[in-house]
C-alpha positions in Angstrom: 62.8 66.6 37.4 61.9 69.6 38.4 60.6 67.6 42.1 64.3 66.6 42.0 66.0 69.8 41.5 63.8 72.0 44.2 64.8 68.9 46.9 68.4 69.5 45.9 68.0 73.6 46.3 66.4 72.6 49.8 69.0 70.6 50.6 71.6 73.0 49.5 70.0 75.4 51.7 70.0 73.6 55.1 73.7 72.5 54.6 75.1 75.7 53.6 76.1 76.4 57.3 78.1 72.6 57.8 81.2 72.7 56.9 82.6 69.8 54.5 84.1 67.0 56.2 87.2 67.2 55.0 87.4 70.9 56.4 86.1 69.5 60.0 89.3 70.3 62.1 90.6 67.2 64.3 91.8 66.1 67.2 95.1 67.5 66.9 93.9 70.7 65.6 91.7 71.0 68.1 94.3 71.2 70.7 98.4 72.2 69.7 99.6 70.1 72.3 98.3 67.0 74.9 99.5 67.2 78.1 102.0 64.5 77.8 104.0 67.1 74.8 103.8 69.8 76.7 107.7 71.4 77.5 109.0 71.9 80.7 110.9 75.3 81.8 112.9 76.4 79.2 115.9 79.1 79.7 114.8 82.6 78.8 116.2 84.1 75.7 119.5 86.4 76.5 118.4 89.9 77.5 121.1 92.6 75.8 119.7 94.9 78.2 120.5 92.7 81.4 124.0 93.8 82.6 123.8 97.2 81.9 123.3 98.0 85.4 125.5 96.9 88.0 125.2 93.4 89.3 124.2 94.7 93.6 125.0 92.1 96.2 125.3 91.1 99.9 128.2 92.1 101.9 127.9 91.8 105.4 125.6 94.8 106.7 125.5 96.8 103.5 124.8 96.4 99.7 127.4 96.6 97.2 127.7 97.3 93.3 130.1 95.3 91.0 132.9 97.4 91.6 132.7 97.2 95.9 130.9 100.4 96.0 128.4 100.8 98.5 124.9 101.1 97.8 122.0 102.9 99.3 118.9 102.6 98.1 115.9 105.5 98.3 113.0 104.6 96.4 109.0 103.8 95.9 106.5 101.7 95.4 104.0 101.6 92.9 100.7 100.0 92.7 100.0 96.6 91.0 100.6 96.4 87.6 97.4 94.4 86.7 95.6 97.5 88.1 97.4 100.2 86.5 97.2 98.3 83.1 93.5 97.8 83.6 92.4 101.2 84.6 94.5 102.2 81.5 97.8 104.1 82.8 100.3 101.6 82.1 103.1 102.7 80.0 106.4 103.9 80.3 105.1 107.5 81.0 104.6 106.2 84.9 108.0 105.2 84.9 108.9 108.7 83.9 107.3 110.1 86.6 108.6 107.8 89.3 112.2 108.8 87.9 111.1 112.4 88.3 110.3 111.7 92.2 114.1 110.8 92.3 113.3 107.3 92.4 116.7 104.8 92.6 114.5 101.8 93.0 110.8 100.4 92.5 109.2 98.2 94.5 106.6 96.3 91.9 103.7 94.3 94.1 102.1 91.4 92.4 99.0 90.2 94.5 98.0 86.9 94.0 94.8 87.5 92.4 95.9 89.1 89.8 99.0 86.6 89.3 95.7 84.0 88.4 93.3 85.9 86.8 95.5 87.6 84.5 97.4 84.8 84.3 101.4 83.7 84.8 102.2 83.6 81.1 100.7 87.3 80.7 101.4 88.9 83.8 105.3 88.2 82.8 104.9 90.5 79.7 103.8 93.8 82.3 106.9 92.5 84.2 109.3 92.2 81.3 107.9 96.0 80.1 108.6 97.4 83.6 112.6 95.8 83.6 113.0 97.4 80.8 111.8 100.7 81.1 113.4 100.4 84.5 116.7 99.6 83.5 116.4 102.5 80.7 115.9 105.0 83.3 118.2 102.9 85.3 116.8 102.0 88.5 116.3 98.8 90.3 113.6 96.9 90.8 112.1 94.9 93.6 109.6 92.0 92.4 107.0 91.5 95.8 104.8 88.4 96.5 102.1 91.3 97.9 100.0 88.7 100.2 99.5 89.6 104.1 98.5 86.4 106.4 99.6 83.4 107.8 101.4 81.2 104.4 101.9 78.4 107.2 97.9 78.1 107.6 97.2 79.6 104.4 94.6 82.2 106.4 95.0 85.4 105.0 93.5 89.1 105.2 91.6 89.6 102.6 90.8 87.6 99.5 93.0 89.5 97.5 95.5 87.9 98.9 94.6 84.4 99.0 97.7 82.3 98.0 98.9 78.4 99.0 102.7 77.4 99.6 102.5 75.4 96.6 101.1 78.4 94.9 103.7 80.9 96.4 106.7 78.2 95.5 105.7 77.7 92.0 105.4 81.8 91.4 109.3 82.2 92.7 110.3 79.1 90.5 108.7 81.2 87.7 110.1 84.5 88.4 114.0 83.5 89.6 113.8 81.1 86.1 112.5 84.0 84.1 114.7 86.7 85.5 117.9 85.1 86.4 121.1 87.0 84.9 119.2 90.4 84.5 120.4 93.0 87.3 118.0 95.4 87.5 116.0 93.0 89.1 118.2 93.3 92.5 115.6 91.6 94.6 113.1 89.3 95.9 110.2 90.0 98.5 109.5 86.9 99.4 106.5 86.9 101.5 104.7 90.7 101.8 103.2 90.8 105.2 103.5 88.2 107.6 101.1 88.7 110.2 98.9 86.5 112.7 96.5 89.3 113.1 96.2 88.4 116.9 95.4 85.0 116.2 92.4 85.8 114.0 94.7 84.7 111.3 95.3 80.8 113.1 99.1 80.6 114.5 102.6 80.2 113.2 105.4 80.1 115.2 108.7 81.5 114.2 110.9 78.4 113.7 108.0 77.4 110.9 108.0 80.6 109.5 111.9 80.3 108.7 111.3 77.0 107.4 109.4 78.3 104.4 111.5 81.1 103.4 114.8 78.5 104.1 112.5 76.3 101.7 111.8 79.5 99.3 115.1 80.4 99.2 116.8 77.1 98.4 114.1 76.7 95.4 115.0 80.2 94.3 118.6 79.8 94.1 118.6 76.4 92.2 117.4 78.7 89.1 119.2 82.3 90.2 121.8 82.3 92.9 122.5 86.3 92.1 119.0 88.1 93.0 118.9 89.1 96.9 116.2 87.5 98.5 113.9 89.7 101.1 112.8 88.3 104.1 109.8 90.2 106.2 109.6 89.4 110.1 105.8 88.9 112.0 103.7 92.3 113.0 102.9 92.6 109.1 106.9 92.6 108.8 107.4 94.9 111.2 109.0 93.2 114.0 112.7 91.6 113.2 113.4 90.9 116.9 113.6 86.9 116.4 117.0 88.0 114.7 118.3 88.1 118.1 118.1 84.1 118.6 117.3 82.8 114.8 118.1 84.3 112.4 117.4 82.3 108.6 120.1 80.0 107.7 121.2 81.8 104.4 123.7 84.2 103.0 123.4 87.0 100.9 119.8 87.8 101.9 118.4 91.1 103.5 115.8 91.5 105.3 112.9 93.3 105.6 110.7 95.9 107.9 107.7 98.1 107.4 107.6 100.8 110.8 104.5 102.5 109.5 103.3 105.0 112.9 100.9 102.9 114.7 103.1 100.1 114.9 104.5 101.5 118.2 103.3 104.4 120.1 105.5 107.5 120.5 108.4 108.0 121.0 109.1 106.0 118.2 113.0 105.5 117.8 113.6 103.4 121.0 111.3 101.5 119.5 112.6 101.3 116.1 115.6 100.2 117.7 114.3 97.8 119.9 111.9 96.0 116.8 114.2 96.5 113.4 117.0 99.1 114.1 119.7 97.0 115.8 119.1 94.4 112.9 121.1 96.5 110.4 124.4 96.6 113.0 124.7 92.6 111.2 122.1 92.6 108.2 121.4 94.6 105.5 117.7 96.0 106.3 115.6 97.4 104.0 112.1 99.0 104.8 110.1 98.3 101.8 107.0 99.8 102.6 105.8 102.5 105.1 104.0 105.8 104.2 101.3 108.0 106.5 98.6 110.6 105.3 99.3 114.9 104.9 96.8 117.0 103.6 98.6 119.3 100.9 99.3 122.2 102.7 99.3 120.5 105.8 102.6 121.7 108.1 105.3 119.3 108.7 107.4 120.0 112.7 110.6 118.0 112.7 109.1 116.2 115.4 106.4 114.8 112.8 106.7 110.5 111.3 108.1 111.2 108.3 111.1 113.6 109.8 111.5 111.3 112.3 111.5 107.7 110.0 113.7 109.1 107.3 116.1 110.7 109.6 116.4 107.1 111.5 116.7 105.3 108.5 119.1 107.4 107.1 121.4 107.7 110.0 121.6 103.9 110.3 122.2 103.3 107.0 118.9 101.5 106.3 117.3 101.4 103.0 113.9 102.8 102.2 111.4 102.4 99.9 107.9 104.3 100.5 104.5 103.3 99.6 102.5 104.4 97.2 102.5 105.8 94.2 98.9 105.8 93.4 95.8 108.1 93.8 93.4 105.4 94.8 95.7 103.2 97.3 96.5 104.5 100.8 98.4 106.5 101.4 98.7 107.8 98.2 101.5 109.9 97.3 99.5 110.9 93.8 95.6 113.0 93.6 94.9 111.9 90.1 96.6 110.3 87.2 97.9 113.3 86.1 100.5 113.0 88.8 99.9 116.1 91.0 101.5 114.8 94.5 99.5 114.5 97.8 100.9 116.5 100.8 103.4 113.2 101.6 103.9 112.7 97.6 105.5 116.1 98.1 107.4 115.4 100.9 108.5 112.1 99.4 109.7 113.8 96.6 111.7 116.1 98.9 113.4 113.0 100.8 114.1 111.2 97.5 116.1 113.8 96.2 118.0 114.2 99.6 116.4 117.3 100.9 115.0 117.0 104.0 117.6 114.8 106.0 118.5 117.1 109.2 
């Protein structure tokens, strides 16, 4: 007996890690759903924060609110959201401060990496929390694909911004399906940089360029025909001169330039006018990124970039958004996180408010 009872305590002993049987989950606990129940796209709940700013759209050269007031933008971007949640700034505090930099729109870049790692499903929350502390301090937002390459090759600059079509298609059918109906979300960026890097990046020529954002755009208006899409031109969307001949078959879209300084050699506004400027005579134009480096202190001569870039944007009636709002990414317009400006921040801040157009 007592033989009996210590084999039982033994056994007792090597089972009391393993689980009963009946408490062994199965199959279906195991995994919620097979693939074949798995839903498709479902309509996002109604936002009651989605009309409360003014539904902006296309009408020919220039941008107008609800009412058929024009509408000029002046704002920034800021740096992606994945990285500003991960080095652990994210909040509505930067929001705050971009609003305090006189701010009427932010451009919000979403590199592809980041799209993956962090995944689809979780990088919509950060996007949801910007909309909405956005549209409570009432500015727009642009939503940027931040790749720069060749998408017809699918060669790109740097791994960070490795994408495919497929993979650029299926993050617009997300985003127009997610944020369709919600106007602070004013616009699209369709493609960051387009650039053949002289032809290190493989070639592309223009007519299959507009293909894929005809293609984009199409696909982006079967879920949200409202939201302006952006389209950028070669030269790491510099150059718009293709306009000229062939232009993309769509209406209501804008289009895009970034005329950072060594794009052309001086004297810069012949130039300007010759590569983007004479675009907005028949387009909306907006330049979506540019930016240069000033020590703090440094001295600024009207003849300097930024005079001249605001000044020619301005006068033309082109909107601007300036890059970035970040102390690590160049050029930064912040030293630290606890937002003193850079020499340009400072003279962004000026411009954004109005105060340094001549």
């Amino acid at each position: 007996m007592k033989t009996f009872t210590r084999i039982l305590t033994i056994l007792g002993i090597m089972l009391m890690g393993v689980p009963a049987l009946s408490a062994r989950p199965d199959a279906a606990e195991q995994q919620a759903k097979r693939w074949y129940e798995e839903e498709g796209w479902q309509r996002p709940a109604e936002n009651p924060q989605a009309k409360r700013l003014a539904l902006i759209q296309v009408q020919g050269n220039k941008f107008i609110n609800s009412v058929g007031d024009t509408v000029y933008f002046r704002g920034l971007a800021i740096s992606d959201p994945d990285k500003i949640e991960g080095q652990g700034h994210w909040g509505r505090r930067h929001f705050e401060e971009v609003k305090k930099m006189g701010a009427e729109i932010v451009r919000i870049p979403v590199h592809p990496i980041a799209w993956r790692e962090r995944t689809p499903l979780k990088y919509l929350e950060l996007l949801d929390q910007a909309v909405a502390w956005c549209t409570e301090l009432e500015m727009y937002v642009i939503i940027d694909w931040h790749s720069i390459g060749n998408l017809g090759m699918e060669l790109f600059q740097q791994p960070m911004y490795d994408t495919t079509q497929k993979e650029t298609y299926e993050f617009w059918r997300i985003i127009a399906g997610h944020f369709r109906g919600h106007n602070t979300v004013a616009f699209y960026e369709l493609f960051n940089e387009p650039t053949l890097f002289r032809g290190l990046l493989g070639s592309m020529s223009w007519t299959e360029w507009k293909a894929i954002n005809e293609n984009l755009i199409r696909l982006i208006r079967a879920y949200d025909q409202e939201t302006i899409p952006l389209v950028a031109g070669f030269d790491w969307a510099y150059d718009l001169s293709q306009l000229h001949y062939d232009p993309i078959n769509a209406e209501g879209i804008a289009y895009v330039t970034h005329p950072y300084p060594m794009k052309r050699h001086e004297p810069w506004p012949p130039k300007w006018d010759e590569n983007f400027g004479f675009a907005a005579n028949r387009y909306p134009v907006i330049a979506t990124e540019f930016g240069f480096s000033l020590e703090k202190g440094e001295k600024m001569g009207k003849g300097h970039y930024g005079y001249q870039i605001i000044n020619y944007l301005e006068e033309r009636g082109i909107s601007w958004i300036c890059w970035v709002f970040d102390p690590e990414w160049h050029p930064g317009m912040l030293e630290n996180w606890d937002y003193e400006l850079t020499g340009c921040g400072q003279y962004f801040k000026q411009a954004l408010h109005g105060e340094v157009v001549q």
